[in-house]
Each structure stands twice: as C-alpha cells, then as structure tokens.
PyMOL Python script that loads the backbone (N, CA, C, O; Angstrom):
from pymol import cmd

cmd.read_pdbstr("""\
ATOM      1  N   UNK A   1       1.853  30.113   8.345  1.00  0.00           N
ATOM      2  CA  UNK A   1       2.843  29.112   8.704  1.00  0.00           C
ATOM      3  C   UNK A   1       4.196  29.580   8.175  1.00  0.00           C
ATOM      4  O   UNK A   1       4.504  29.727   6.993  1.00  0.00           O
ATOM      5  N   UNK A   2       4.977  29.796   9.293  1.00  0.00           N
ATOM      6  CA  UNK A   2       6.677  29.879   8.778  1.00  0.00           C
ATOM      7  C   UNK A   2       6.779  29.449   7.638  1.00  0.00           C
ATOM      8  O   UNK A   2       5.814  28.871   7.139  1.00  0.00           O
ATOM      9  N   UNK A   3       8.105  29.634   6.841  1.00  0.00           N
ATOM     10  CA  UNK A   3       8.719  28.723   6.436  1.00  0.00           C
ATOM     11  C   UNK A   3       9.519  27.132   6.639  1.00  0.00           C
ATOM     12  O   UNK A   3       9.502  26.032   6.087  1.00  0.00           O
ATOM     13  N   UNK A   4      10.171  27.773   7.742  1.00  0.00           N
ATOM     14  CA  UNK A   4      10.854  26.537   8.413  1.00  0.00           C
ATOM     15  C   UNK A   4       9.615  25.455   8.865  1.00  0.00           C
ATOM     16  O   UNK A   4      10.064  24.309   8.901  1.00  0.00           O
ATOM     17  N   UNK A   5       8.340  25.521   9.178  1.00  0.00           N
ATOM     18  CA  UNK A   5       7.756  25.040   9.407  1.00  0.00           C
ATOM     19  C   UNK A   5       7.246  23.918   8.374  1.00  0.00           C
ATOM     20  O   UNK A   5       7.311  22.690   8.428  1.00  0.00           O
ATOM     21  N   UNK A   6       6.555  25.058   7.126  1.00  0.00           N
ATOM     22  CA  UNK A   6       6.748  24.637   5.711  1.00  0.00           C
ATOM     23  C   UNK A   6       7.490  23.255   5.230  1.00  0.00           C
ATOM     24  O   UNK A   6       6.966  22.216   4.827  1.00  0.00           O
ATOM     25  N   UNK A   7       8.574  23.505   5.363  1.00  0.00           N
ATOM     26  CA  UNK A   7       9.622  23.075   4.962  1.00  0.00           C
ATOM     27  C   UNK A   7       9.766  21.525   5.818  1.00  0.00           C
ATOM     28  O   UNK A   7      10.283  20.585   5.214  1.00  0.00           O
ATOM     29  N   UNK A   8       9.417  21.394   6.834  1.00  0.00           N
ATOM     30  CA  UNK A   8       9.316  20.586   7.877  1.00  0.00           C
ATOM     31  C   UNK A   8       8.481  19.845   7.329  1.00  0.00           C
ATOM     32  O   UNK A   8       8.827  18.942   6.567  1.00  0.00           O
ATOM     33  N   UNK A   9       7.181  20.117   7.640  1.00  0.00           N
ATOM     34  CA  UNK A   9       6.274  19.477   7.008  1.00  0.00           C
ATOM     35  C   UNK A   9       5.949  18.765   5.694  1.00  0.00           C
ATOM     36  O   UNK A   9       5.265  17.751   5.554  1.00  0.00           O
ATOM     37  N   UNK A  10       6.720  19.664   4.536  1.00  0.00           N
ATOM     38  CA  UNK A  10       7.129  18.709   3.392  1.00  0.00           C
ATOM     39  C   UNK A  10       8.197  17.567   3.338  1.00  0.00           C
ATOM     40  O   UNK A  10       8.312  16.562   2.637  1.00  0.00           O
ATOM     41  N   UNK A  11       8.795  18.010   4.160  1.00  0.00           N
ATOM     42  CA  UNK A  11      10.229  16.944   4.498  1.00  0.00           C
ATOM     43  C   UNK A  11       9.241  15.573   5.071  1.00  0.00           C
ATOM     44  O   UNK A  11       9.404  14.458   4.577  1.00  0.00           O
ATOM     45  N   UNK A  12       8.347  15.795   6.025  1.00  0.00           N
ATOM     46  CA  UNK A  12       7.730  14.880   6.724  1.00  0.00           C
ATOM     47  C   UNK A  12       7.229  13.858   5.539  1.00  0.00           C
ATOM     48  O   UNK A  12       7.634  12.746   5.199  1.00  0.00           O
ATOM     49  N   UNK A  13       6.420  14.508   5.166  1.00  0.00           N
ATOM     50  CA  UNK A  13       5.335  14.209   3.621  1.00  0.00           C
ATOM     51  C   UNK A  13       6.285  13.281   2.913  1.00  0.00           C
ATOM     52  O   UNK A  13       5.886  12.217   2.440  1.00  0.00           O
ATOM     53  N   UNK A  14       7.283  13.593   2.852  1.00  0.00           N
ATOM     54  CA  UNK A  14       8.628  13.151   1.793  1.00  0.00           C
ATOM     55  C   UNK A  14       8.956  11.942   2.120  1.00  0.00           C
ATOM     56  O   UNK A  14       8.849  11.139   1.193  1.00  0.00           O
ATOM     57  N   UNK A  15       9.456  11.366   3.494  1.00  0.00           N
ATOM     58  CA  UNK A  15      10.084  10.378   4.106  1.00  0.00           C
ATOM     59  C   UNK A  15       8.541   9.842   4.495  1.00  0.00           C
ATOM     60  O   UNK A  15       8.669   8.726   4.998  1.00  0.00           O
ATOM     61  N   UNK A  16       7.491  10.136   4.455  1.00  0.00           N
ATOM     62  CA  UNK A  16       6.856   9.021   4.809  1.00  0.00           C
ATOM     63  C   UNK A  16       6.107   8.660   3.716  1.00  0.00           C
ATOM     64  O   UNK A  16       5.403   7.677   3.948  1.00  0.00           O
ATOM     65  N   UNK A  17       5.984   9.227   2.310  1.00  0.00           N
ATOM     66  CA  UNK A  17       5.859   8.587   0.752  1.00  0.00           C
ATOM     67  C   UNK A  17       6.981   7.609   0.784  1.00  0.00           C
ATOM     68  O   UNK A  17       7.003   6.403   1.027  1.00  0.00           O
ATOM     69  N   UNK A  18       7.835   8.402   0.494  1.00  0.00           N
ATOM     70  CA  UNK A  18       9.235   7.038   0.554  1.00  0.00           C
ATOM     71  C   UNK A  18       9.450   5.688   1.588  1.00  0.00           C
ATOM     72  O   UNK A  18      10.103   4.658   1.420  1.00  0.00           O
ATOM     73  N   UNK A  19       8.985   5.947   2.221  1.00  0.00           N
ATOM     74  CA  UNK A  19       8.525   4.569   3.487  1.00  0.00           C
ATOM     75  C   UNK A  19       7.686   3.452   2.841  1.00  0.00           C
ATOM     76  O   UNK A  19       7.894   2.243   2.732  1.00  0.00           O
ATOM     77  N   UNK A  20       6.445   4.419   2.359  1.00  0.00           N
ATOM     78  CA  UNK A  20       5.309   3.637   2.217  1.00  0.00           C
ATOM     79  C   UNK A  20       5.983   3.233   0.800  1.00  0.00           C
ATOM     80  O   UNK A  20       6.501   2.136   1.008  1.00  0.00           O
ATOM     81  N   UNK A  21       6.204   3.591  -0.475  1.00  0.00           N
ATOM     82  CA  UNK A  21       6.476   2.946  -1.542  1.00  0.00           C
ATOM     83  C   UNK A  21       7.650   1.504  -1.253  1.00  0.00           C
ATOM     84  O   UNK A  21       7.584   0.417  -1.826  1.00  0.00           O
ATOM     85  N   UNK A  22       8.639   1.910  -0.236  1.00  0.00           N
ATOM     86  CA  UNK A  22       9.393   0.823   0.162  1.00  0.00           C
ATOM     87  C   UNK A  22       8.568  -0.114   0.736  1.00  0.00           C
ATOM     88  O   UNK A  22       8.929  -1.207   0.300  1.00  0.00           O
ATOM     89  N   UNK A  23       7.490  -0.265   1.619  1.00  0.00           N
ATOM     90  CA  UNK A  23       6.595  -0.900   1.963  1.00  0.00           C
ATOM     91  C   UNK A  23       5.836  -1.564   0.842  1.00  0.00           C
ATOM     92  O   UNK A  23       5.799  -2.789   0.723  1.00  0.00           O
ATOM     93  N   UNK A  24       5.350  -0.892   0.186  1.00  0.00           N
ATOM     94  CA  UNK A  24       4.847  -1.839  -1.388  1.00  0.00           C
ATOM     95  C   UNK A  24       5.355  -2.633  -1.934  1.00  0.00           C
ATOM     96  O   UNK A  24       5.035  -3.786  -2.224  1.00  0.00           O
ATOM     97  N   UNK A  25       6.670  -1.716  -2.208  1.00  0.00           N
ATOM     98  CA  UNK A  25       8.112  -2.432  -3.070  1.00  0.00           C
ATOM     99  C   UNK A  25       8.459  -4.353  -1.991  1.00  0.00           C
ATOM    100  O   UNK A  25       8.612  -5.533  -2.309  1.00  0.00           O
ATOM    101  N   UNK A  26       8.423  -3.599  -0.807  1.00  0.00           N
ATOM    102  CA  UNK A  26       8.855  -5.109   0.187  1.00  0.00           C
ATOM    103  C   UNK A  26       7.884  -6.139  -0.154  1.00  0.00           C
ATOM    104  O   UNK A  26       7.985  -7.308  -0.527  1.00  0.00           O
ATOM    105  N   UNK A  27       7.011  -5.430   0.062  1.00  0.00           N
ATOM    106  CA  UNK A  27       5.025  -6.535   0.199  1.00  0.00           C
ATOM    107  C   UNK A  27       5.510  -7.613  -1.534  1.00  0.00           C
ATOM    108  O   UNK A  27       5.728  -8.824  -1.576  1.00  0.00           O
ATOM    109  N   UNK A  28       5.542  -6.599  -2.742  1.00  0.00           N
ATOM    110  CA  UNK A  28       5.412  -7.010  -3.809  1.00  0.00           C
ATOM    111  C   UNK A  28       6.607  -8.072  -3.944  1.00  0.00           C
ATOM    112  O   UNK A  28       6.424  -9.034  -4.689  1.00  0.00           O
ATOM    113  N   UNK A  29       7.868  -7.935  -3.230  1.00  0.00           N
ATOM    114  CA  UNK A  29       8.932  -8.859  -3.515  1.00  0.00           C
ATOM    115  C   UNK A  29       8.808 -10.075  -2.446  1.00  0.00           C
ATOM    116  O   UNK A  29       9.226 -11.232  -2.482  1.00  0.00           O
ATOM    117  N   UNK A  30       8.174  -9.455  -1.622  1.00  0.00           N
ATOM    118  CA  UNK A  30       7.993 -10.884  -0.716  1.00  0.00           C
ATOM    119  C   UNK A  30       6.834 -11.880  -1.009  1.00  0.00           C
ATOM    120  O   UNK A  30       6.366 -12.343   0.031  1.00  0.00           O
ATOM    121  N   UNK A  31       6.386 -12.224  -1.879  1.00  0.00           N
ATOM    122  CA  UNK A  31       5.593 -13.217  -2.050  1.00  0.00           C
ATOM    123  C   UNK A  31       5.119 -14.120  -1.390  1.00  0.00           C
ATOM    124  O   UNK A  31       3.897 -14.254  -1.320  1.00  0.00           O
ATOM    125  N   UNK A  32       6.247 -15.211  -0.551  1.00  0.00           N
ATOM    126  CA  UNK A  32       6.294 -15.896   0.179  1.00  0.00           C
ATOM    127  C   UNK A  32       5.419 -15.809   1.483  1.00  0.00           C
ATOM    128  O   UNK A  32       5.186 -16.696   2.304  1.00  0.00           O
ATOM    129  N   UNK A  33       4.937 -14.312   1.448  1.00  0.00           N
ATOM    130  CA  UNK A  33       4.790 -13.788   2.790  1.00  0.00           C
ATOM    131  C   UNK A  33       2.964 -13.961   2.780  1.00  0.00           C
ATOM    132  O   UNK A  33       2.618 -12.929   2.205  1.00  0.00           O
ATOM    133  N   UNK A  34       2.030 -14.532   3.035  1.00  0.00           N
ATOM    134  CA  UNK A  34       0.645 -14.885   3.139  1.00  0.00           C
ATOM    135  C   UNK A  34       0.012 -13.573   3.698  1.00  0.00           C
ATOM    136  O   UNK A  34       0.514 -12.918   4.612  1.00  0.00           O
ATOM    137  N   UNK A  35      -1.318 -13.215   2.951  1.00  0.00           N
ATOM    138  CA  UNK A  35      -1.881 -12.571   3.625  1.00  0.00           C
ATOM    139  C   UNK A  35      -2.313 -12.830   5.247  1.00  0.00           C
ATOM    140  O   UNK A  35      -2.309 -12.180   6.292  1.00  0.00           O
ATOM    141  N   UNK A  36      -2.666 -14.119   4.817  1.00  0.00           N
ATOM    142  CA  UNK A  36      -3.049 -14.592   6.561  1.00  0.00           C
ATOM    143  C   UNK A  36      -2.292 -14.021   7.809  1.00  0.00           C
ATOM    144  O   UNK A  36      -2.658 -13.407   8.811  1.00  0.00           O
ATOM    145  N   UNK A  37      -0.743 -14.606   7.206  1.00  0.00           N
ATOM    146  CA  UNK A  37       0.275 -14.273   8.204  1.00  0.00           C
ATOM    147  C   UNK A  37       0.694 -12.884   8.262  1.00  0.00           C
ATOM    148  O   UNK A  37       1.446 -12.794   9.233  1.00  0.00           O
ATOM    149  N   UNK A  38       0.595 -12.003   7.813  1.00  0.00           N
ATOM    150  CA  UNK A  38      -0.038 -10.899   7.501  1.00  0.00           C
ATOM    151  C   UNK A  38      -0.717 -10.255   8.583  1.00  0.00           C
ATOM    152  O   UNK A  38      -0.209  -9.441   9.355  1.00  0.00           O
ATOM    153  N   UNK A  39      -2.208 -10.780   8.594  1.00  0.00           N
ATOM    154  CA  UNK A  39      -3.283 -10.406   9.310  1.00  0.00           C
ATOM    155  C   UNK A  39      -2.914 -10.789  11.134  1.00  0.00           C
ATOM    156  O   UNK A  39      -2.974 -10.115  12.163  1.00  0.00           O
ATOM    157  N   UNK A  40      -2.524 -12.225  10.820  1.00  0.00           N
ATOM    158  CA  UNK A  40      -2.477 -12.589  12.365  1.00  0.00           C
ATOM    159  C   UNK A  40      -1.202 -12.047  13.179  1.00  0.00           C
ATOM    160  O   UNK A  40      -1.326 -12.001  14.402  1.00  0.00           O
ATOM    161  N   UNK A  41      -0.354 -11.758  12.783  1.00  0.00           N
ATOM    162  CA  UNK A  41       1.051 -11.097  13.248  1.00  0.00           C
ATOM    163  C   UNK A  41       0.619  -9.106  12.915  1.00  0.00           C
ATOM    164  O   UNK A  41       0.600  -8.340  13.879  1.00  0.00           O
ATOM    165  N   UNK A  42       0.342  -8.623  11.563  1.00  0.00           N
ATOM    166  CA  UNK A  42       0.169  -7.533  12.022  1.00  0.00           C
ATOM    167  C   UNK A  42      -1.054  -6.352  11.904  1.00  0.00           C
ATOM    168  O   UNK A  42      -1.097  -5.128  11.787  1.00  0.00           O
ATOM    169  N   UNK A  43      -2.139  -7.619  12.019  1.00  0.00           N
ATOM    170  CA  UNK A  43      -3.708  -7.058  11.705  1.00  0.00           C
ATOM    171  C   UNK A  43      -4.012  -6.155  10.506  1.00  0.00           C
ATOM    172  O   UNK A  43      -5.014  -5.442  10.451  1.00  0.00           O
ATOM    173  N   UNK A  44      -3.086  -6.234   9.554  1.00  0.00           N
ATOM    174  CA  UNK A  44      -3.340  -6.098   8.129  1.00  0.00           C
ATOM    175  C   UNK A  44      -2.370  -6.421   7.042  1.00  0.00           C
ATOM    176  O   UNK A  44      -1.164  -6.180   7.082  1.00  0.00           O
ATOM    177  N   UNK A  45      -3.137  -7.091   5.894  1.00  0.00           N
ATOM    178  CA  UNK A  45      -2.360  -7.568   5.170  1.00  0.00           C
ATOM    179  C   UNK A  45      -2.542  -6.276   3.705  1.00  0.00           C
ATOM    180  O   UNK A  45      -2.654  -5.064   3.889  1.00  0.00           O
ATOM    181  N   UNK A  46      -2.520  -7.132   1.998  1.00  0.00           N
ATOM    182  CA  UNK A  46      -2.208  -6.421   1.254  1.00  0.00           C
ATOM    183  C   UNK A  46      -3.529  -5.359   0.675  1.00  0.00           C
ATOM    184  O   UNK A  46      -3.716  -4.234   0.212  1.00  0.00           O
ATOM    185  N   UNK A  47      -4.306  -6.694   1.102  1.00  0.00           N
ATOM    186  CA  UNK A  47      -6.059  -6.383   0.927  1.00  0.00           C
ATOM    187  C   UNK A  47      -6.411  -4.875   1.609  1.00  0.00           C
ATOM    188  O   UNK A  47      -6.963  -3.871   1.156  1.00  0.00           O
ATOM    189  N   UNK A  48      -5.742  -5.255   3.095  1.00  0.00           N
ATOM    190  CA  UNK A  48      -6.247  -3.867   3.833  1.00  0.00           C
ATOM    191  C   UNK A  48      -5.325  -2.350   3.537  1.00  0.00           C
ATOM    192  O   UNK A  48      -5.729  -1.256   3.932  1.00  0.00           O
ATOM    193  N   UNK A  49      -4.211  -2.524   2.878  1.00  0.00           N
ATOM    194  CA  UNK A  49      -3.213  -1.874   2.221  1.00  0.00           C
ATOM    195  C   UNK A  49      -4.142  -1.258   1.481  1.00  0.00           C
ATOM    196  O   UNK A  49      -4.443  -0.072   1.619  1.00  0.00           O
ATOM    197  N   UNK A  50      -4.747  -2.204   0.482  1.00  0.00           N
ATOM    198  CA  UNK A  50      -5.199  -1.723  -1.142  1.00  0.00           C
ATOM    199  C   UNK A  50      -6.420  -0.816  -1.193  1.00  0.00           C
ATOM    200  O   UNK A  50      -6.626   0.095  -1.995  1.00  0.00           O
ATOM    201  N   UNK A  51      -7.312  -1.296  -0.037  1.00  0.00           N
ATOM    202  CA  UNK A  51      -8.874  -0.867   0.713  1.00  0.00           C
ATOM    203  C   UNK A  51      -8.390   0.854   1.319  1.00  0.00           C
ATOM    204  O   UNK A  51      -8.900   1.949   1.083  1.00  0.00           O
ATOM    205  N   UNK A  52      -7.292   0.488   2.103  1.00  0.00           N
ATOM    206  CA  UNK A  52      -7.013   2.315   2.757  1.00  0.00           C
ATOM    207  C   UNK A  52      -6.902   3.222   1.448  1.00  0.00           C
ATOM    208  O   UNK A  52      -7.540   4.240   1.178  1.00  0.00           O
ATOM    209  N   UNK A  53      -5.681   2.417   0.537  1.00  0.00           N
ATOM    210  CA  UNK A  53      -5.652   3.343  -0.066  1.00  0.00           C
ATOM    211  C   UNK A  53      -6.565   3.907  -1.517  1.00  0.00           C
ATOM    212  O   UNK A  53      -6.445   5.016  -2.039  1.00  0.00           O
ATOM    213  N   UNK A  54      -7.460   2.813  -1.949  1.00  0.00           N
ATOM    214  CA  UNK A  54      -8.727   3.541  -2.180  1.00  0.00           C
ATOM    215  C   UNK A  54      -9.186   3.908  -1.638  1.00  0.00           C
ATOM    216  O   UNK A  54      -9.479   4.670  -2.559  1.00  0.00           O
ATOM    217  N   UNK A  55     -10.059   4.497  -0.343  1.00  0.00           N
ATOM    218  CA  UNK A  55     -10.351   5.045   0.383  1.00  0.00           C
ATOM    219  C   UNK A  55      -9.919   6.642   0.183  1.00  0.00           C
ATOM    220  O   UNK A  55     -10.603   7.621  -0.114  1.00  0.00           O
ATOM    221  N   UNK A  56      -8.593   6.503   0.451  1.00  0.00           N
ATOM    222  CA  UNK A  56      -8.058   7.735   0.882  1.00  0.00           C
ATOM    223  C   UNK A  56      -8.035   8.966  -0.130  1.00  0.00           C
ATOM    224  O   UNK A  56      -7.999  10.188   0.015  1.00  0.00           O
ATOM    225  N   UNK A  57      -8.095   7.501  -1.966  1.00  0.00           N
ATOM    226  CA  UNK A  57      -8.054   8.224  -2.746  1.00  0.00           C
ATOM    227  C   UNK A  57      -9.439   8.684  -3.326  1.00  0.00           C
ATOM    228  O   UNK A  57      -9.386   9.194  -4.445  1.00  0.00           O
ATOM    229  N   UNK A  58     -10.547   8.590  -2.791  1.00  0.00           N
ATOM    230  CA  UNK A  58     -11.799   8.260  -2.541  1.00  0.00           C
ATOM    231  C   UNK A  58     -12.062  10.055  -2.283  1.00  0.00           C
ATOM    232  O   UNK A  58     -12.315  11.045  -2.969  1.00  0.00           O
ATOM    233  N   UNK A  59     -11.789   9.672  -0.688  1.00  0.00           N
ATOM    234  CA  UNK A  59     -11.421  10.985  -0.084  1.00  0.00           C
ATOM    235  C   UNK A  59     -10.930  12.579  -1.119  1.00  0.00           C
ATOM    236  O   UNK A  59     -11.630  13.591  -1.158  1.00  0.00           O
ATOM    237  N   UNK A  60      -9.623  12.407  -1.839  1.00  0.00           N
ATOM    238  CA  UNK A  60      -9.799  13.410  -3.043  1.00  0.00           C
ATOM    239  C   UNK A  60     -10.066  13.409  -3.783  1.00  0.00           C
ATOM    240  O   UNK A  60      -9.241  13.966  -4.508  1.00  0.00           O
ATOM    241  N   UNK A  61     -11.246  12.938  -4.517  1.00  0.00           N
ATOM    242  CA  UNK A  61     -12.361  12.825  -5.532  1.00  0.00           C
ATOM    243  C   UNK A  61     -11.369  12.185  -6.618  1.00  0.00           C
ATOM    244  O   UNK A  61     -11.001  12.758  -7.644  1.00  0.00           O
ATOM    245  N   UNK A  62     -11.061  11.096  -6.274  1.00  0.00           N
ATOM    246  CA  UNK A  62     -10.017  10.073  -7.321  1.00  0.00           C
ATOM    247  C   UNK A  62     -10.613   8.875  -7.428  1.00  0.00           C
ATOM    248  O   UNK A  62     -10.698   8.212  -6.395  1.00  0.00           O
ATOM    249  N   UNK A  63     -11.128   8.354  -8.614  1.00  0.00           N
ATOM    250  CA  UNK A  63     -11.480   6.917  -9.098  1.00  0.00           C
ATOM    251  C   UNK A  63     -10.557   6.106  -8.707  1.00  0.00           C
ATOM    252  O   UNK A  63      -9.575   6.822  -8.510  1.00  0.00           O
ATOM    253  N   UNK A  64     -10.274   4.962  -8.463  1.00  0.00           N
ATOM    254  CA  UNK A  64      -9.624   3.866  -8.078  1.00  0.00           C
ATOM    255  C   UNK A  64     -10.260   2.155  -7.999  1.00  0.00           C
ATOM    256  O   UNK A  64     -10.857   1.753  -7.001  1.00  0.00           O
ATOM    257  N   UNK A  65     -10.094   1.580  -8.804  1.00  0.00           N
ATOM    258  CA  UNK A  65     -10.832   0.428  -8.673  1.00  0.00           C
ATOM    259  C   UNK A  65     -10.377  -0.803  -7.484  1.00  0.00           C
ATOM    260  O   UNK A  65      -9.548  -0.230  -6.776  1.00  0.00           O
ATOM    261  N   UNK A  66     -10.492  -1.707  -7.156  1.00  0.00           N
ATOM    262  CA  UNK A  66     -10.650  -2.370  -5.890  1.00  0.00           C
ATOM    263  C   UNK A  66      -9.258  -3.116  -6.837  1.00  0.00           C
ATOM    264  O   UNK A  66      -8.173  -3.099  -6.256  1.00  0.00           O
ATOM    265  N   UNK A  67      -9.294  -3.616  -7.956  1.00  0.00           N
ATOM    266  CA  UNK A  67      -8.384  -4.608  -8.461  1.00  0.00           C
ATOM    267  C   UNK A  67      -7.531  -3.323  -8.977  1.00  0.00           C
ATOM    268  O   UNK A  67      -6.369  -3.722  -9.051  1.00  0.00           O
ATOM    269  N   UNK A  68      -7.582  -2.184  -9.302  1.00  0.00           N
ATOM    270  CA  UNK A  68      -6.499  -1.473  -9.478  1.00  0.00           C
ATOM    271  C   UNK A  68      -5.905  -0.974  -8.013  1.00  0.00           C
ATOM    272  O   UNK A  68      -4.764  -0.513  -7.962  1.00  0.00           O
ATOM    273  N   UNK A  69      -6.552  -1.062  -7.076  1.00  0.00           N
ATOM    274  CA  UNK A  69      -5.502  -0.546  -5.857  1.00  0.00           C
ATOM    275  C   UNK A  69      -4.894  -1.573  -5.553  1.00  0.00           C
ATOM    276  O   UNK A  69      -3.756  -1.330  -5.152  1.00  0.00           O
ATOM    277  N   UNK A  70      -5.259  -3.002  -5.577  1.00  0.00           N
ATOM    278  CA  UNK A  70      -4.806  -4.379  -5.168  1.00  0.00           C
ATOM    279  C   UNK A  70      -3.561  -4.467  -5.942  1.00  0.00           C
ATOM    280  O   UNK A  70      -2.735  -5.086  -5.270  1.00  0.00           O
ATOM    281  N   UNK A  71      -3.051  -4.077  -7.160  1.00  0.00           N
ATOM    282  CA  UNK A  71      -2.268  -4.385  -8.474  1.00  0.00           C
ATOM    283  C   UNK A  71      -0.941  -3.478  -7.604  1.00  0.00           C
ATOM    284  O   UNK A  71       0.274  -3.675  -7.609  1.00  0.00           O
ATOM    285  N   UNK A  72      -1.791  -2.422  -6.885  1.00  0.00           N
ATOM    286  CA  UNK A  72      -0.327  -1.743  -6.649  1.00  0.00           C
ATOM    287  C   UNK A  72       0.421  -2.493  -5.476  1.00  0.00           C
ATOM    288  O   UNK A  72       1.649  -2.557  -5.540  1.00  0.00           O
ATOM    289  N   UNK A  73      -0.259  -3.077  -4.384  1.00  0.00           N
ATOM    290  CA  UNK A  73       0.209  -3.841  -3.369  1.00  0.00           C
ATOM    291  C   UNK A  73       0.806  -5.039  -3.807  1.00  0.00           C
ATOM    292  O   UNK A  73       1.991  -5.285  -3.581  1.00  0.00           O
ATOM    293  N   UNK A  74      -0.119  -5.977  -4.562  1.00  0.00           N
ATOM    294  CA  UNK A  74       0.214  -7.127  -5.085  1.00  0.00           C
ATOM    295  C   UNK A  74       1.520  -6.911  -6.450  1.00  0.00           C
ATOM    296  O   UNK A  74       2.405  -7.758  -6.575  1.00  0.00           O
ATOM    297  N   UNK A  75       1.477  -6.200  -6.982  1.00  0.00           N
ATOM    298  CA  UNK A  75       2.775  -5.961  -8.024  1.00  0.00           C
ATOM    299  C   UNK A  75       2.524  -6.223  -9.491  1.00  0.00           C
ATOM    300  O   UNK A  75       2.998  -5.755 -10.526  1.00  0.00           O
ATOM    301  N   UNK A  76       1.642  -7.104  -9.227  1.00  0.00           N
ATOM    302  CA  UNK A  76       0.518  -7.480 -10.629  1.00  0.00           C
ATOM    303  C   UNK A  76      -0.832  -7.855 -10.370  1.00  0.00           C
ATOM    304  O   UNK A  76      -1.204  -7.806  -9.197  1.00  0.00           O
ATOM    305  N   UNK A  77      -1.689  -8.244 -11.311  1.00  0.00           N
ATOM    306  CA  UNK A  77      -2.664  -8.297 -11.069  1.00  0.00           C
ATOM    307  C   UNK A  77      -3.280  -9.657  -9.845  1.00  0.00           C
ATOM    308  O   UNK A  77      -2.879 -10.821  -9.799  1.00  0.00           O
ATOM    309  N   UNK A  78      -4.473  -8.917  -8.862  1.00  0.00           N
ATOM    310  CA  UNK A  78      -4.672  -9.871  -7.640  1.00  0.00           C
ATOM    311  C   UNK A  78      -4.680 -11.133  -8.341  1.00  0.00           C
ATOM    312  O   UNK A  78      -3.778 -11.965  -8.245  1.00  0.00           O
ATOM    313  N   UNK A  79      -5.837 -11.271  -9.127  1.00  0.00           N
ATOM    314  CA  UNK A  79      -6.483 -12.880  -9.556  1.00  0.00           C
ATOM    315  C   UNK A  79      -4.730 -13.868 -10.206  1.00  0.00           C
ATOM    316  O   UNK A  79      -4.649 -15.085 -10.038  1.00  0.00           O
ATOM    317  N   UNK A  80      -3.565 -13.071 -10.884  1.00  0.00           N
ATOM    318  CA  UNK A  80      -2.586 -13.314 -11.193  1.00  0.00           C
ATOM    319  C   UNK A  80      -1.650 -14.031  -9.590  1.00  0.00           C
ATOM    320  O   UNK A  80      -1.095 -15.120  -9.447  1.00  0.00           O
ATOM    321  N   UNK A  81      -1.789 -13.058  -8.773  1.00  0.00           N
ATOM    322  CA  UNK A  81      -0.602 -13.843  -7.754  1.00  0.00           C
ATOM    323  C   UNK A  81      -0.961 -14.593  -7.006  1.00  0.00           C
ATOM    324  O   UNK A  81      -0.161 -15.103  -6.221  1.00  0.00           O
ATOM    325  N   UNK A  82      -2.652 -14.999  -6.998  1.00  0.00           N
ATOM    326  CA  UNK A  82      -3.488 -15.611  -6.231  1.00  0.00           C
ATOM    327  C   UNK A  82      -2.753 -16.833  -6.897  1.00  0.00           C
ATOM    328  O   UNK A  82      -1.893 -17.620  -6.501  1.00  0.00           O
ATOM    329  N   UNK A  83      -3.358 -16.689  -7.924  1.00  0.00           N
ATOM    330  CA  UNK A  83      -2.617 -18.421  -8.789  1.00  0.00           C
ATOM    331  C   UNK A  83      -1.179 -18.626  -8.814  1.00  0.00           C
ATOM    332  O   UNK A  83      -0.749 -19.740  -9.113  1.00  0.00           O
ATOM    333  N   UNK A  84      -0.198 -17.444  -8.465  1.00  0.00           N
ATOM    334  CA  UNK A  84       1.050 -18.110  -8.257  1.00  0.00           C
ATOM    335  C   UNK A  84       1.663 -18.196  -7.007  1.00  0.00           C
ATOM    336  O   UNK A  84       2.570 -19.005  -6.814  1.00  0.00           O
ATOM    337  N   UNK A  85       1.063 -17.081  -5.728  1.00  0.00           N
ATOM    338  CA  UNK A  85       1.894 -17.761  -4.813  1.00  0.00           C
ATOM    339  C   UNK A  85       0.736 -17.491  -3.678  1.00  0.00           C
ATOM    340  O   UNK A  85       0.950 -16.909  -2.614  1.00  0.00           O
ATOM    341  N   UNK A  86      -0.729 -18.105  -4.167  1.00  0.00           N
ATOM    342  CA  UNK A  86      -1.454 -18.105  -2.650  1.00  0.00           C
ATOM    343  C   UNK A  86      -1.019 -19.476  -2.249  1.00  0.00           C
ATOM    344  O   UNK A  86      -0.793 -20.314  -3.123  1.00  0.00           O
ATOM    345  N   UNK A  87      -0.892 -19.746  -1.032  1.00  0.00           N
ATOM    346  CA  UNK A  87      -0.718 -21.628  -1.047  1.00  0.00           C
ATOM    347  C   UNK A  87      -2.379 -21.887  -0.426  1.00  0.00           C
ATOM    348  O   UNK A  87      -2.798 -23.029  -0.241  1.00  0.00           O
TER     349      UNK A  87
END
""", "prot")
cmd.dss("prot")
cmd.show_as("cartoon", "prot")
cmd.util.cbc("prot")
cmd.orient("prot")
C-alpha cells in the first residue's frame, strides 16, 4: 500500500474516532434524550451503542464489562442515570 494511500486511510480512522467520541460526548450531555426515543426514531439507542462496542472490543481479545461499556455511553454509571433521568 502507497503511502498516500496510508495516509488516507489513517486520516479516515481519525475523523471517524473523532465523530464517534463527539457522539458519546452528545449522547452523555443530552440526558433529556430517552432511550426509547432513541430506538423508535433511530433504531438504536445507548444500550445498543454500549453492546457494539463490547463486541467489537470482544473481537480484539479486550475484556469489557456490559456496565463498563454502558458508563462510557451513559457518562456515569447505567444504574446511576437510570435514577436520574430515566422518566
């Protein structure tokens, strides 16, 4: 593989880490925002966020617990924002 190609491809890698952490960052400040409504507007909410990305980290032989991938979507701990802003 070229360089320029290389180079492309990390650039890619780059802007779409930075997407997705802004995506977390949004999820975690929007509170207000229901998983439900979530699910029914865009067929996944924080749950299915937290599930891929154990999975994925699954995939490169990385431990990840179900309430530690949830913590990163949710911003703190699940059972924590359940009690403050599930309605």
């Amino acid at each position: 593989m070229g360089q320029k190609m290389k180079e492309s491809i990390d650039k890619r890698i780059e802007i779409e880490a930075a997407t997705f952490r802004r995506l977390k960052s949004h999820l975690a400040k929007n509170t207000h925002v229901q998983n439900i409504d979530l699910m029914e507007l865009a067929g996944f909410c924080r749950n299915c966020l937290a599930r891929w990305y154990q999975e994925e980290a699954k995939e490169r032989d990385l431990t990840l617990t179900t309430d530690e991938a949830r913590e990163l979507f949710y911003g703190m701990p699940h059972n924590e924002w359940k009690v403050k802003y599930q309605i």
